[in-house]
N, C-alpha and C positions, 0 to 999 in steps of 0.2 A: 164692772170692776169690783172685784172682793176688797171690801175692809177689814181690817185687824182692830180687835183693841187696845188699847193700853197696856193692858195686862196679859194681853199674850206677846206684844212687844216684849215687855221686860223679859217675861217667860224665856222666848226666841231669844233676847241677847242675854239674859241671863244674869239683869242687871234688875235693883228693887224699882218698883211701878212709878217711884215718887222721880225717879230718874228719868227715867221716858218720857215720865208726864213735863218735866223743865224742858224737855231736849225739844219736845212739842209747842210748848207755849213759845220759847226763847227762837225756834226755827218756822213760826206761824203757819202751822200744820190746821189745817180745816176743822172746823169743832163746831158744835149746838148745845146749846143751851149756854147758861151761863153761873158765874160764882163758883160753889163747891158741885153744883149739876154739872160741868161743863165735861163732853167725850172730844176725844179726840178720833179723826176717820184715819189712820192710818192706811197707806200702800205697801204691795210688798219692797217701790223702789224709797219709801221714806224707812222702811225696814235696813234696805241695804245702808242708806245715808247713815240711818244712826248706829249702825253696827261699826262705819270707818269713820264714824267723829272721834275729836280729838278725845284721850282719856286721859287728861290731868286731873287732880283731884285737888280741892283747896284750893284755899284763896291766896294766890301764889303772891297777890300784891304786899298783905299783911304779913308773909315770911320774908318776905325782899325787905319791908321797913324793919321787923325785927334784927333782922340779921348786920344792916347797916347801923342801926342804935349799938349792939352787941360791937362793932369795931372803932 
């Protein structure tokens, strides 16, 4: 089975590496090493996964409290 990196993740979706690398940790995608060494083994079906996750951005809880303070 061929792995991908990180960085050609983002590359392929098009998204910066600091992204993939969360979508990785937070989706417990296979990795070695560890701290700031740590890679991720990407596939190309954890490819497709993170190309149809959800894309909201922000922290949608701290707009929801602002917005209630604000009425």
């Amino acid at each position: 089975m061929k792995h991908l990196t990180t960085k050609e993740i983002a590359e392929l979706a098009g998204v910066a590496e600091i992204t993939a690398r969360k979508w990785a940790k937070n989706n417990n995608l296979e990795s070695f090493g560890n701290g700031g060494g740590k890679a991720y083994l990407w596939t190309e079906a954890d490819l497709e996964r993170f190309k149809s996750r959800n894309k909201q951005r922000g922290n949608f809880s701290k707009s929801k409290k602002n917005k209630e303070n604000k009425n």
